[in-house]
N, C-alpha and C positions, 0 to 999 in steps of 0.2 A: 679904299673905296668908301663914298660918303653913303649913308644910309638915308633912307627915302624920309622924308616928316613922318612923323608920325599919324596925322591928322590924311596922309596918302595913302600909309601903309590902312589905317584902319576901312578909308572906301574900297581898294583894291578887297579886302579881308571882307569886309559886308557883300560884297558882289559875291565871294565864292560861297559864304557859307548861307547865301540865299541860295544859289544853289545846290548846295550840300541837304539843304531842306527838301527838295522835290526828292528824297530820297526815299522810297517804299520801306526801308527797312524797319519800322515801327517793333519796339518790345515790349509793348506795355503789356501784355498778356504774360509775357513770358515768365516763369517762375526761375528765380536766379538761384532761389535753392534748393534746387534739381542739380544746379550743377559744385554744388559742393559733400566733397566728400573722396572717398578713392574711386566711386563710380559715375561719374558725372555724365545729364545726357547733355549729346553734341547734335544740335541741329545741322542741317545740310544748310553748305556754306554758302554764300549770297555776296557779291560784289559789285560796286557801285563808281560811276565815274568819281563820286568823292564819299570815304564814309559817313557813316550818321557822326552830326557833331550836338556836343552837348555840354556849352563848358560853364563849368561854377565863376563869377567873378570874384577875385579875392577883394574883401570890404575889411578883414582884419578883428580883431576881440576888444570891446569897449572896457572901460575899468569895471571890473568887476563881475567881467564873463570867465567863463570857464569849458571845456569839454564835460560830458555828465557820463562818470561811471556806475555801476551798479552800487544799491544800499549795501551799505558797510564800509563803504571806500572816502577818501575825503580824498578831492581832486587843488591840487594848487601850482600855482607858477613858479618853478622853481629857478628861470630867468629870463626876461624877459631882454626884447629890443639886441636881441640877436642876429645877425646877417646869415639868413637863409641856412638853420640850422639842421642839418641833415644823419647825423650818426651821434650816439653817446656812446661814450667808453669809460667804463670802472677800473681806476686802480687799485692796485692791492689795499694800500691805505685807506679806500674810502674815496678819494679826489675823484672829479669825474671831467673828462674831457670830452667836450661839446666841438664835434667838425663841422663849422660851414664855409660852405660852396655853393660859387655859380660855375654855370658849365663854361670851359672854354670857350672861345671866340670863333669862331671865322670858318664854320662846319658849312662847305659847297652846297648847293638846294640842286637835287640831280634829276628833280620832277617837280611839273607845276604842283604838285600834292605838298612838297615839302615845306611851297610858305606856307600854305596855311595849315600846316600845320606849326611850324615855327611860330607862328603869329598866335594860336590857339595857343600853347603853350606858353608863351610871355604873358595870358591875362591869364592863363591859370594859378600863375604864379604872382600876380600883380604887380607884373612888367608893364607901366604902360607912357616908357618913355621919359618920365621925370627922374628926381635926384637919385642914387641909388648910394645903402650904404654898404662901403670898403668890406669884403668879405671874404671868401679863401683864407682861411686862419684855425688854429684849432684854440679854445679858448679853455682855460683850468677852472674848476667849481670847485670851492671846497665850503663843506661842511663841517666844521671844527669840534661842534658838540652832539654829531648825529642826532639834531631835532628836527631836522628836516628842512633847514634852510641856508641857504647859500652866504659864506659870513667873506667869504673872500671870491674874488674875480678876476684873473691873469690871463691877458691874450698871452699864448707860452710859444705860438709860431704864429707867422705873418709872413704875408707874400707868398703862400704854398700855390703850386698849379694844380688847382680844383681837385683838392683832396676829397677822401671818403672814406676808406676806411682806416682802422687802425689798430695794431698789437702790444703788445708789452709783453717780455721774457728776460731773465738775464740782467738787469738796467741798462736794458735797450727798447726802445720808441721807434718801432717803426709806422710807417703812413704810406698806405696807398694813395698817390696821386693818379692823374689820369695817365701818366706815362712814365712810373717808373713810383719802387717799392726806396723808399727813403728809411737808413738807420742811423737814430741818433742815441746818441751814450745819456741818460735818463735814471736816475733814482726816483722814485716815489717819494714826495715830498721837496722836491725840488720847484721852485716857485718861474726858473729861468731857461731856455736851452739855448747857449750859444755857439753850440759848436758845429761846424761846418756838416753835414749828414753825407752820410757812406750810402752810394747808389747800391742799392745786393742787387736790384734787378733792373732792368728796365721792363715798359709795359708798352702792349699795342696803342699807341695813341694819334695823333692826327697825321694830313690833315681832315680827315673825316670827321673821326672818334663821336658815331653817332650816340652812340650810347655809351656815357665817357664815365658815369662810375666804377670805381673797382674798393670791394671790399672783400676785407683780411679777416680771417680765423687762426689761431693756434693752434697746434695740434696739442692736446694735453701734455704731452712730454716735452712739450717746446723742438721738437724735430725741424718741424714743420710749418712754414707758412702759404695758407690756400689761399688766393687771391681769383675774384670773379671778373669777369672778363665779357661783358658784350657786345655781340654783335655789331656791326658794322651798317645797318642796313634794317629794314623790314623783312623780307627774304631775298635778302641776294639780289638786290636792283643797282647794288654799284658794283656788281661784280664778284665773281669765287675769291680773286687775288686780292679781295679788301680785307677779308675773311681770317686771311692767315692768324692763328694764334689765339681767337675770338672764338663767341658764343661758348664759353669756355670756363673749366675751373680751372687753372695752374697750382701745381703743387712746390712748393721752392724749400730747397735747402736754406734752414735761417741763418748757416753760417758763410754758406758758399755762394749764394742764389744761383747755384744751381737751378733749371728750373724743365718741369715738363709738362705735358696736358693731362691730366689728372681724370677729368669726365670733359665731355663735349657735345653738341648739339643741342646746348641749353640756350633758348635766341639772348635772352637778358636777365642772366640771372645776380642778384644782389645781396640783399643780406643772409650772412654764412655764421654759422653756428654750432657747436658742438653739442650733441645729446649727453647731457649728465648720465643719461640710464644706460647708455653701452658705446660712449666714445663715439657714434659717429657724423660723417660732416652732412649738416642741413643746408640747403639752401632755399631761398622763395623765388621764380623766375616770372616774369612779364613773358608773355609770349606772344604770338604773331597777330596782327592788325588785319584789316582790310576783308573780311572775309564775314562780318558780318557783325548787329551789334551782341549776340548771342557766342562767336568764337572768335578765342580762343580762351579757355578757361587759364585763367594765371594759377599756379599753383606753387605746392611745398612739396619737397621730396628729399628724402638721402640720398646722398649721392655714393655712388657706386664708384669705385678703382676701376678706370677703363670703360665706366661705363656711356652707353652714345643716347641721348634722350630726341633725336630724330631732327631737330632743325637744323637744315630748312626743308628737308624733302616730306616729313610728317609732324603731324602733331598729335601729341596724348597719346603716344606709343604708336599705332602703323598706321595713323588716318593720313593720306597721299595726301598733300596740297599739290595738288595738278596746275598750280601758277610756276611751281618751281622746273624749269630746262636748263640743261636734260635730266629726265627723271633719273632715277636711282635706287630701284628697287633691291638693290644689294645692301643698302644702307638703310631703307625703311625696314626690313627683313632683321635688323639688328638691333632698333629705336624699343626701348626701356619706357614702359607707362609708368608715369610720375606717382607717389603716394598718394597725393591728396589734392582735389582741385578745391580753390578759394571763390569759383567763377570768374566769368569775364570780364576783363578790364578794369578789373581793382587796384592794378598798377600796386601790388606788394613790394614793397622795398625793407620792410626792415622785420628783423626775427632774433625773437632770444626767450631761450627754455625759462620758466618760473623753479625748477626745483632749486633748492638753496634763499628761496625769495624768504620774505617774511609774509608773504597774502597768505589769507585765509582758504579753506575749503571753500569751493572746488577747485581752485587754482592754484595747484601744489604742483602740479605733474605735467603741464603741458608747455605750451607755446604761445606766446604772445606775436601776434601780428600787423605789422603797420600798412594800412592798405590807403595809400597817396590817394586814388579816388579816381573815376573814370572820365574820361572828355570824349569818346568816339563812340557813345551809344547814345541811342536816343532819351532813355532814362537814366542818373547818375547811379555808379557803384560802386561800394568803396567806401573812401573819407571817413575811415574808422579804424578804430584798432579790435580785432577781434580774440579770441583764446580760443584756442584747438586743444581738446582734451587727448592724453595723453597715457598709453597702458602697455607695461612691459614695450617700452621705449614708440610703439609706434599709435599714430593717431588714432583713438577712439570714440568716435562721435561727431556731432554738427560742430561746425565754427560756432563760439558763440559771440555777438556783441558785446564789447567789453568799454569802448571809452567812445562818444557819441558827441553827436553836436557838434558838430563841425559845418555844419551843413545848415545854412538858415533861405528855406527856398531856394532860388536859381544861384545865390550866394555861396560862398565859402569862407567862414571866419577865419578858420587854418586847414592843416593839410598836414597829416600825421606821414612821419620817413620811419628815422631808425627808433629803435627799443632797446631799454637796456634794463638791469636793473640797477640800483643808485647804494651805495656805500651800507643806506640801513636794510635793505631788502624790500623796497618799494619799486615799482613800476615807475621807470624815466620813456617819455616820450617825445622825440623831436619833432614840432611841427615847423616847416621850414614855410610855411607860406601866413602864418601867425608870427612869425619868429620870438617862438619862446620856447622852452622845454617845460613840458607840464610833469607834475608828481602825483603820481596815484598810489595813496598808503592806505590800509588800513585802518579805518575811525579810530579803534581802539585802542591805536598810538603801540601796534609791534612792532617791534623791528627784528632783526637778526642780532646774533651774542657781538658780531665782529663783523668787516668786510669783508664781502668775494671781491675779487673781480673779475672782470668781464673773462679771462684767459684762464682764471682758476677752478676746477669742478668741487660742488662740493663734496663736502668731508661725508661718508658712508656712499655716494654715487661710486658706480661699476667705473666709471671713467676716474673716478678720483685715485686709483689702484694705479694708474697708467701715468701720473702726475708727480712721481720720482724722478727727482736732477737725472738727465742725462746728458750725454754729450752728441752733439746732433749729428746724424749722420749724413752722407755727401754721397749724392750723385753722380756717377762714373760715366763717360761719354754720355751728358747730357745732348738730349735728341734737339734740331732745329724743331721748331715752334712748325708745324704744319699747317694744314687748312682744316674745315672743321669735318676733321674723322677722327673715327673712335679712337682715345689713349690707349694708348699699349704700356705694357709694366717695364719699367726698365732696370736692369741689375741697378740695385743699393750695396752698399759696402756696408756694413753691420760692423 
């Protein structure tokens, strides 16, 4: 099917979002950090023939720009002219793997809402029709003399279907794509991977696959691989049976893949993470649209074994969304309030703990945050990376602003995704709509003695106890993949 001109799509797109403008839902008042924190307030919800739009146009980093972190920090590019850079990953060695991705093709529009929003989201992205460069690939960074810059550069995969995330255990590379967990045979320090990859899993993927990232955590003992999974939908507008196996974490055997629902009714949750301070799995989720430019607060939360986080029938623990039939009051009665809200419409994608880092105080103990940045409020939110302090493993205090400027007026230079930290123990950020990865170190020039990587805890962490060789255990009458109700525990063989 030919796609409309561009020069079509953009008048049809000026028609709606003139109307999207007569929209009452104004927030300029509103204070956004009320709703950050583990008690966040929730105004009464507000819905609108189309939501409040509000989108940055990508213009890109001239020579010589940068994001601005806090004094103390020196911020630099640590590659540029990357194609849609969205996740970093640290190997043991130090190397770091940089995944970009564009989303799949050919996702059905099931409501007049969905072009424009589709059309919003290609200028947020600085889609706007011209040459595009070749992307789906995870590319190698290596740093040789840990000074903090890139002395070699190897695309190591090509032609992936819109990868995101990615593990390492064993000298094995596995990659979340959008439909299925890829394991390839990988040493650290290897510059090439040509060998055919072993599916361990497949994953929920098109032809919807609304929300088509899926990213990977290890379990410290290497058991385990947790894979994120969302949603299909806004709430349920294409149906319960889209649903099956989504809004979801999946837990997989890494030798059998094995695989079952781990937590659920999480609408789009993304980057997943392990707490150095007690082993367990984090994640940051996007949550439900439409309801106003104030809800629903995106947030951070651990994730519970079985545990059910309410979408689509509530959000933020038992608030009804009364759009979703038929209700389900058996299943709001059940829904898990999240840790920590980030606010609304921060669109969080990316998360990884600093302990093990080389930064300075006050950022030894917490959480780094990549907040992609808002389109559906009438004010922007987001387009920053922020730090959540962090005590006896759970969040202790306000988000704070940590990497800025991304934002130049109604503009957008770039747009921060994943986080990692980088071979010396500095702060890696991928901005996928700048396409570069930016480095945030230390002025003072520390680094760490050696590398972590991304899958390893470190050395004195409660979770580093838990990161002795095992042999992974396997899942006995793995359950069918359901719809989005709560995981149940299923016999493990030990």
């Amino acid at each position: 099917m030919m796609r409309p001109p561009f020069s079509k799509t953009l008048l049809a797109a000026t028609a709606l979002l003139a109307l999207a403008a007569c929209s009452d839902g104004d927030d300029a008042s509103f204070d956004v950090s009320q709703q950050i924190g583990p008690n966040p307030v929730l105004p009464e919800p507000s819905q609108y023939l189309l939501p409040d739009l509000k989108v940055a146009s990508v213009i890109g980093w001239k020579d010589g720009e940068a994001p601005k972190a806090p004094d103390g920090f020196t911020v630099t590019a640590y590659a540029k002219d990357l194609a849609n850079p969205r996740t970093v990953h640290t190997l043991p060695n130090g190397d770091v793997l940089v995944v970009q991705s564009k989303a799949p093709p050919g996702e059905p529009t099931s409501r007049p809402k969905d072009f424009i929003r589709g059309f919003i989201m290609s200028i947020a992205h600085g889609d706007t029709g011209g040459p595009k460069k070749k992307s789906n690939l995870i590319t190698l960074l290596r740093d040789t003399n840990r000074d903090g810059q890139v002395d070699e550069r190897i695309d190591l995969l090509t032609d992936l279907n819109s990868p995101f995330g990615v593990a390492w255990f064993d000298n094995t590379l596995y990659v979340a794509t959008t439909d299925a967990i890829l394991a390839y045979p990988y040493r650290p320090g290897d510059t090439q991977i040509s060998t055919t990859p072993r599916v361990l899993t497949p994953l929920p993927g098109g032809p919807i696959d609304h929300h088509w990232t899926k990213d990977l955590a290890a379990s410290p003992d290497g058991k385990w691989l947790y894979v994120s999974v969302g949603s299909n939908s806004n709430i349920v507008e294409n149906g319960i049976e889209a649903e099956k196996g989504r809004a979801a974490i999946w837990q997989v055997d890494r030798l059998t893949g094995a695989a079952r629902v781990f937590a659920s009714g999480l609408r789009n949750p993304n980057g997943l993470s392990i707490n150095p301070a007690n082993g367990e799995l984090w994640t940051v989720v996007n949550e439900r649209d439409e309801l106003g430019p104030n809800l629903v607060p995106d947030y951070m939360t651990s994730v519970k074994d079985g545990g059910f986080y309410g979408w689509p029938w509530s959000y933020y623990g038992q608030h009804v969304d009364k759009r979703v039939h038929p209700p389900r009051p058996d299943m709001v009665k059940q829904a898990i309030a999240p840790d920590y809200a980030l606010s609304s419409h921060v669109a969080a994608l990316g998360l990884t703990f600093s302990m093990g880092s080389a930064l300075p105080p006050p950022y030894t103990t917490g959480a780094f945050v990549g907040e992609h940045g808002s389109w559906n409020r009438d004010h922007f939110n987001g387009y920053k990376v922020v730090y959540v302090p962090f005590e006896n493993g759970k969040p202790n205090g306000k988000a704070q602003d940590f990497l800025t400027g991304f934002l130049s007026g109604d503009n957008a230079k770039g747009r921060p995704v994943g986080v990692g930290i980088d071979g010396t123990g500095a702060l890696l950020v991928a901005d996928d709509a700048g396409n570069t990865v930016w480095r945030v170190a230390a002025s003072n020039g520390a680094k760490t003695d050696q590398p972590l990587g991304t899958d390893q805890m470190p050395t004195g962490s409660t979770a580093s106890s838990q990161q002795a060789p095992a042999a992974a255990g396997s899942i006995t009458n793995p359950p069918v993949q359901t719809q989005i109700a709560p995981a149940t525990e299923q016999p493990v063989q030990r």
